[in-house]
N, C-alpha and C positions, 0 to 999 in steps of 0.2 A: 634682128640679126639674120643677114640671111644664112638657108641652109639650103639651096642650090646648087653647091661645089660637088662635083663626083664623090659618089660614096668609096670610101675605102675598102680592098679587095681586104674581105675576111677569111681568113683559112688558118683553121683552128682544129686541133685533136679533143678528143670526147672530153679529155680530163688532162688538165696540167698541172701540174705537183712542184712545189717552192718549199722548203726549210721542212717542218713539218706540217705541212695543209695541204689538200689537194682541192684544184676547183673545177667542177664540173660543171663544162661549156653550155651540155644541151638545158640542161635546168637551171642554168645563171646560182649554184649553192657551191658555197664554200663549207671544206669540210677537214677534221683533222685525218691523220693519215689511218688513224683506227676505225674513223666513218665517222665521227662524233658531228654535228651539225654546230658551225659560226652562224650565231649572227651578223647579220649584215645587210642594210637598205639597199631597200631595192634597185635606186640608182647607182649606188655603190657596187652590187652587183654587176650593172650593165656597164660600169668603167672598167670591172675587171674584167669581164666579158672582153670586152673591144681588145686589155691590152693583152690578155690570154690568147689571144688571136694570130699575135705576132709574137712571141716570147724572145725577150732578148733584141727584141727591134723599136728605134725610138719612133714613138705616136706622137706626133703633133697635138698642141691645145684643142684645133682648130679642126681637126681628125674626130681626137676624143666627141670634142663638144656637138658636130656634126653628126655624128653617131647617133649619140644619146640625148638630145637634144634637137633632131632634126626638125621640127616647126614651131617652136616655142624660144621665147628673147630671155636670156640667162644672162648671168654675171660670170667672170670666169670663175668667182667665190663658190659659185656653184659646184666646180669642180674639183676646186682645192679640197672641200671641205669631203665631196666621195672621197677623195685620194689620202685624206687623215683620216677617215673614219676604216678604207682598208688597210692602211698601217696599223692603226690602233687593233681593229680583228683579228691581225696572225703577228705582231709584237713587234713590228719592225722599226722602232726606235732611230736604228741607225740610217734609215732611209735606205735599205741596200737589197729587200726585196724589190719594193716599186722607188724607182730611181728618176731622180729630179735630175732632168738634163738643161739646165738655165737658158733661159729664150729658144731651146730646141722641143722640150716636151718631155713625156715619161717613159720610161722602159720597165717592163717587168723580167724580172732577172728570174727566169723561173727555170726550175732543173730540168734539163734536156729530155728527158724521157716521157711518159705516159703512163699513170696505175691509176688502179679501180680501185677507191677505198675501201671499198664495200666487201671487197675478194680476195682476203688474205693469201688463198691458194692461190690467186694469178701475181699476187705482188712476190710470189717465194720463189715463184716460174721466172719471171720477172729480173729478180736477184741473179738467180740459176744463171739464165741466159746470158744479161750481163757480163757478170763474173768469166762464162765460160770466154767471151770475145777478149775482155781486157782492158776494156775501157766501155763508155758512156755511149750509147747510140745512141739519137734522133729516132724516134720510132712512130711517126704521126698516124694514126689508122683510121678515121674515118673524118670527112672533112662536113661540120656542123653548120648545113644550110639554113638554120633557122637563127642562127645567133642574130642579125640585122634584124631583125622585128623589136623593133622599141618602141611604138604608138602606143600610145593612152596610156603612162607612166605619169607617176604624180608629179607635180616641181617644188623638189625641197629648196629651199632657200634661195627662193629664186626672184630676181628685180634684174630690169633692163635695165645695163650698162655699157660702154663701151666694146667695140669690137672690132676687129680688124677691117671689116668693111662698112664701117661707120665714119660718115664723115667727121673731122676734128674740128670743135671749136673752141676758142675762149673768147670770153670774153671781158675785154680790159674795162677800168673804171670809167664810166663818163665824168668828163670833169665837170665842177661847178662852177659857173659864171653869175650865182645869186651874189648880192651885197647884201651889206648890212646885217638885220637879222635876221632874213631869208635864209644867208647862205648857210647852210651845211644844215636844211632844213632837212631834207630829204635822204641826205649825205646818199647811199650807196645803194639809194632803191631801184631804181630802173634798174640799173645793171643785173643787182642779186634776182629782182624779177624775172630779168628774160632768163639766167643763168639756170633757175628751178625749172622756170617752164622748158626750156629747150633739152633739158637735162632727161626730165619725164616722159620727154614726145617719145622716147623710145627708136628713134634712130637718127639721133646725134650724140654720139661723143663731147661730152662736155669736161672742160679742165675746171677743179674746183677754184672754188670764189679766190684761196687764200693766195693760190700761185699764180690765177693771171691779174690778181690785185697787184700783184706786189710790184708791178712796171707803172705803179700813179709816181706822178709829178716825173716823169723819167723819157727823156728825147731817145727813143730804141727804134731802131728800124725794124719794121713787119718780120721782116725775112728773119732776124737773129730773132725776135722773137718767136716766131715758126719752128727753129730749130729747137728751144730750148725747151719746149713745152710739147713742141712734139706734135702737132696741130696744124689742117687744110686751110682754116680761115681766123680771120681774129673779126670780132664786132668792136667798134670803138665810139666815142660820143660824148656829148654835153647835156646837163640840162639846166635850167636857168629858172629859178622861180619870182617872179615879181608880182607882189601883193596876192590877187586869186588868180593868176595865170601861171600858167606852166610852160616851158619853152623847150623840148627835146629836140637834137639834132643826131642822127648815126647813120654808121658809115661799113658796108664791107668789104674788108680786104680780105686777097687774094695773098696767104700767109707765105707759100713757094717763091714767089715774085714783086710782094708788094704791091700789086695793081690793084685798081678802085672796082669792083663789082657793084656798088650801089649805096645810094645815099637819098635820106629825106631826111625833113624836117617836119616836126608836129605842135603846135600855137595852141594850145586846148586850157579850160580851165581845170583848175588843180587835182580837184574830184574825176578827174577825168584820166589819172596816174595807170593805172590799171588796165585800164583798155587801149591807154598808149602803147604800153606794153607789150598787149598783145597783138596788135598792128604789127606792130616794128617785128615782132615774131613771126606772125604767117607771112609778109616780106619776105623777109632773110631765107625762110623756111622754104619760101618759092624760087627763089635766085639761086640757092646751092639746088633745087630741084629735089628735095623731101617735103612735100608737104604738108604743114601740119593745121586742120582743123580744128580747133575746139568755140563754143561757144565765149563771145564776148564777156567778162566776168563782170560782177555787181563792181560799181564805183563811185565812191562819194567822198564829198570834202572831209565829212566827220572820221569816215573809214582810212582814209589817208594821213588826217591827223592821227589815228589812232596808231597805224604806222609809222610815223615820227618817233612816238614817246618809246613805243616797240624799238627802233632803231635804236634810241639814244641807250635804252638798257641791252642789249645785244652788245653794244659797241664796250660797256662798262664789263662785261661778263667776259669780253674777248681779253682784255688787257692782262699784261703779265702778272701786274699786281694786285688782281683782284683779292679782295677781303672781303670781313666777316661786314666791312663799313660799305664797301658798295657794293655787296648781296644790298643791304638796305637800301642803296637807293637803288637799284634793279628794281627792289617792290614798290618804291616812290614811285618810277616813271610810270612801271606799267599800272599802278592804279590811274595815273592820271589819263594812261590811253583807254582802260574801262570807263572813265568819266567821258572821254571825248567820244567814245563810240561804244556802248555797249553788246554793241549786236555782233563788235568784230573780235576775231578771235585773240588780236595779237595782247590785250592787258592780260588775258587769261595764261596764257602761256607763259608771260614772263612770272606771274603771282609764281607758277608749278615751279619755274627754276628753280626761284630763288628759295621756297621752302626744300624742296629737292636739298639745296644745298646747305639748308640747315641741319638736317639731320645728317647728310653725309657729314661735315665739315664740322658738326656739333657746337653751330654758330648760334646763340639767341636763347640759349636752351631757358636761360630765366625764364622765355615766355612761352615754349611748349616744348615736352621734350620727345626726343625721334618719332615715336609711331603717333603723336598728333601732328608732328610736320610734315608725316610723307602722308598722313590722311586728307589732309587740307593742299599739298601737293597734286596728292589723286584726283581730289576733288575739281580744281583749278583745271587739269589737263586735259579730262573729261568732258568741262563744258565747254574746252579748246575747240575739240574734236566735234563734238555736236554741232556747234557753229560753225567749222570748215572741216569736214573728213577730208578733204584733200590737201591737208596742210602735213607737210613732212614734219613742221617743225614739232606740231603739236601729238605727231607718233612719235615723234624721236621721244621727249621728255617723259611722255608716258612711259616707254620702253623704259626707259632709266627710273623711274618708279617702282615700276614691277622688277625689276631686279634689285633695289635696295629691299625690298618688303620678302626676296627669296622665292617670288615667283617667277621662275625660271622660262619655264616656257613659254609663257602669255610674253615674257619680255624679248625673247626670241623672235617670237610672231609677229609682234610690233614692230619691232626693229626691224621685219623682214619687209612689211608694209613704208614702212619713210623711208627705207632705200629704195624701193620701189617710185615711191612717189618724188626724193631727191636723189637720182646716183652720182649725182656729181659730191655728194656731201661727204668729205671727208671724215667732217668730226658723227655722222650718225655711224660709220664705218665702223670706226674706231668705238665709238660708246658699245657697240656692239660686242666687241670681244671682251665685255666684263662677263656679261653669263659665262661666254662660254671658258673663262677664267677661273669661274668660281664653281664651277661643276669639273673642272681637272681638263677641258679640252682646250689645252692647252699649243699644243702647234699649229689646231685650228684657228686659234684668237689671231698665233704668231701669221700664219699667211693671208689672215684677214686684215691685219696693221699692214703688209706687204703691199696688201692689193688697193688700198686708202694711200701711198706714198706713190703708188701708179698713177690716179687720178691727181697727183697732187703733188706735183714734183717738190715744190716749195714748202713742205707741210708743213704744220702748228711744232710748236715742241711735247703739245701735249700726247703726240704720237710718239716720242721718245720715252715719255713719263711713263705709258703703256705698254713700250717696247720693256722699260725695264722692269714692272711686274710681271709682265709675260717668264722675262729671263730668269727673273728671282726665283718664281714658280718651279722653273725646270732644274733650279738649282747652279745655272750658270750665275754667281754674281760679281764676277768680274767682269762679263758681257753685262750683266744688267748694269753695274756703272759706271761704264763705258758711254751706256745707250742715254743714263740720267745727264752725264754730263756734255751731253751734246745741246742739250737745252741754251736758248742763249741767259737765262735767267729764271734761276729753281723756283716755282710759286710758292709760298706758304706751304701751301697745301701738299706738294709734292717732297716736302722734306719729312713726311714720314714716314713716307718708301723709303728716300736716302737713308732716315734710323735701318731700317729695316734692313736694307743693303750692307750696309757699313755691318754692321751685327752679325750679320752672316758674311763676313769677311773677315770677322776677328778684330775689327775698328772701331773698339770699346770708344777711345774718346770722340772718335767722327761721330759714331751714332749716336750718343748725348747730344751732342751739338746740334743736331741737324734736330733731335725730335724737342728739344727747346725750343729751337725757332717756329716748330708747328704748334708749342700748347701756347704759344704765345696770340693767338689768333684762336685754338680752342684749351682752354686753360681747362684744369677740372676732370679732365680722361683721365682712365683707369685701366688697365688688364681684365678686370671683370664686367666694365663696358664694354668695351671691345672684343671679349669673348659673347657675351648676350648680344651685341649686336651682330657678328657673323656668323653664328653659330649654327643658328638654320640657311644661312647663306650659301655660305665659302664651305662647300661640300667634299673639294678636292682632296684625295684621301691624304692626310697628314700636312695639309699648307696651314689649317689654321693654327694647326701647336705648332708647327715650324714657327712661325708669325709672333702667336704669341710669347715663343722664346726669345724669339728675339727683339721685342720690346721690354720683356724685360732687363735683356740686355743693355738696351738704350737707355734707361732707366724711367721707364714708365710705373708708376704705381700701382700698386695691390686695388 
């Protein structure tokens, strides 16, 4: 991201005072109006800095992020999440100290005056004076040249993402011209290929997989696709496998106008998928004029097949109907891609799901129950990781690991790392605001779903399933099932939120209904499972007895 643009004129008073807090400019601390010391990150600080600067005038993202961020590539997440954490410091619940002005930026509504917290004699003066005029002065008294100093500040949750002056790309599905049973060998490699890598380069804008997939088998002009995604350029293409040869053809267009900026073709054998890849990438990379260097990557037949069986359990995990029957075969394929390739990381990864999702989902339990399934999960994910550290997918699941087991932080970190390495990836997005779900940061999860539905016009429905724990959490549930039923089709799994929904709606028979359809898939839950199981988890103060009331409501067992 660049940070080239003119700095923003700062002119700022020593100390500016909001509800009861007052923050003082020159030391970036926030403080109560008695002197008492907030905490508050140190970035977080520097946001309020910038908008203590202008009180009462709207900051752009782009202002903000330029400030506090001037030579480091950030997510806007990055910023969302200072701007909840200074809400959550001085209480502002209703958003009405620091003010969310929709695609203009934030304002801090901060009270027109100036006091010393520290100097109750100058705040009584202060009063006095006031009082005597009859109203509220503006009283700015020394303007804070040292606020602009932000270098060498840490980056909290920070992965390169999109940004304003980031070129836009998606890229559409190649189609397949295999027969027989070639075809849909590969199904959507190339594409999800370049889609990570160009995602990672760190100055391209990438639209996630699920929304520029969703234009396959579909006669659409560039241009309306441009418009709807929002996007400089579109990649599009074929690839064609016959016996050990691989046949890729792409093409870029010019999203504004629909014109051809460039096109090849690559004839390679099959083990040679990978490095296609990243041809067809440094290409593209040079024609839009960013470009991106990285070494050729390892590629072979075996590792390719191993990516097959990877695909075809990916593809089962993505489906609406996914169950407890094909979590099993997820662990079928990806054993057979450990068979075909042991060295590569993708059988590993699926094994981690799909235990992952036994213990979530309390699928299998005859044959181990939750803390040997997220053991043998961990275990799986880890040697994901060893074998490719630069595999998002394989920090995503780990991430989702470490937050089933109540390690909060490490799963934080994680998940800060695979958005990092994929920011096009909606669903690591979204996995991500389970932590901060289950520790009570809660508006933070909610702008972090926000900022996943940015990269992803199109999104999964399982962004609405998360929208509506987010909402349940805050106690809205009539917005949370609002947000469930936008799903085009409720998974198993997601009807026991709906219990939980309906329950805290007063929809004694909804909630029955809906948590029968989930023990039908895990039969055997309890109230006292369910407490043991989140109970060092879901720390938010009073969600988990809310929860567990209201399963019992639905009529979940003792």
């Amino acid at each position: 991201m660049s940070r080239k643009a003119p700095e923003i004129d700062l002119k700022s008073a020593e100390t500016v005072t909001f509800r009861d807090f007052a923050f003082l400019t020159k030391s970036n601390e926030l403080r109560t109006v008695d002197g008492k010391a907030v905490n508050l990150r140190s970035q977080s600080a520097e946001v309020l800095s910038v908008l203590a600067a202008r009180p009462g005038e709207i900051v752009s993202k782009d202002a903000l992020m330029q400030a506090v961020w001037p030579d480091t590539f950030v997510t806007d997440d990055s910023l969302t999440q200072c701007i909840a954490d200074i809400r959550r410091a001085v209480g502002d619940d209703a958003h009405a100290i620091v003010e969310t002005l929709p695609k203009r930026g934030y304002r801090l509504n901060a009270d027109p005056f100036c006091a010393d917290p520290n100097a109750s004699a100058g705040a009584e003066r202060a009063k006095t004076r006031f009082s005597r005029r009859g109203f509220i002065l503006a009283a700015i008294v020394l303007v804070a040249a040292a606020i602009g100093t932000y270098y060498g500040a840490e980056i909290w949750r920070s992965a390169p993402v999109r940004s304003t002056d980031m070129p836009k790309i998606a890229v559409l599905p190649f189609e397949d011209f295999s027969v027989g049973a070639d075809k849909g060998y590969l199904s959507d490699a190339v594409a999800e290929g370049i889609i990570t890598e160009l995602a990672r380069s760190k100055t391209y804008a990438v639209i996630a997989r699920n929304s520029s997939f969703r234009y396959r088998d579909q006669s659409v002009d560039a241009r309306q696709i441009g418009v709807e995604l929002g996007v400089d350029y579109l990649l599009e293409g074929s690839q064609q496998k016959i016996g050990d040869r691989l046949n890729v053809t792409a093409q870029l267009l010019n999203a504004q106008d629909g014109s051809h900026l460039w096109a090849n073709t690559y004839n390679r054998e099959i083990g040679d998928l990978f490095v296609v890849q990243q041809e067809i990438i440094r290409t593209l990379a040079d024609r839009v004029g960013r470009r991106i260097q990285r070494p050729l990557p390892k590629s072979d037949a075996a590792q390719v097949s191993a990516l097959h069986y990877h695909l075809m359990a990916i593809a089962e995990m993505r489906s609406s109907a996914f169950t407890a029957a094909g979590n099993q075969l997820v662990r079928q394929l990806s054993l057979k891609a450990i068979e075909a390739d042991p060295n590569a990381q993708f059988g590993y990864i699926g094994l981690a799901w799909s235990y992952r999702h036994d213990a979530t989902f309390g699928w299998h339990e005859q044959e181990h129950n939750r803390d040997e399934a997220l053991k043998r999960a961990a275990e799986y994910a880890d040697k994901a990781i060893l074998l490719a550290p630069d595999d998002a997918e394989a920090h995503h699941v780990r991430a989702r690991i470490h937050t089933e087991t109540g390690e909060i932080e490490q799963a934080l970190a994680r998940f800060d790392q695979a958005i990092a390495l994929n920011p096009s990836n909606s669903n690591i997005l979204m996995g991500s605001t389970d932590p901060l779900l289950y520790i009570g940061r809660t508006d933070e999860a909610i702008d972090r779903i926000e900022q996943a539905k940015g990269i992803d016009p199109f999104h999964p429905d399982l962004l609405h399933w998360q929208m509506g724990w987010a909402l349940w959490q805050k106690n809205d549930c009539r917005g949370a099932l609002a947000a469930m039923r936008k799903m085009s089709r409720i998974p198993t799994g997601a009807h026991r939120m709906l219990a939980g929904i309906h329950a805290c709606l007063g929809n004694d028979r909804e909630a029955k209904e809906a948590l029968a359809v989930f023990l039908q898939d895990s039969p055997g839950q309890s109230i006292s499972q369910e407490r043991s199981k989140w109970e060092k988890i879901w720390t938010a103060p009073g969600s988990l007895d809310r929860w567990i009331e209201h399963m019992r409501i639905a009529g979940l067992p003792e």
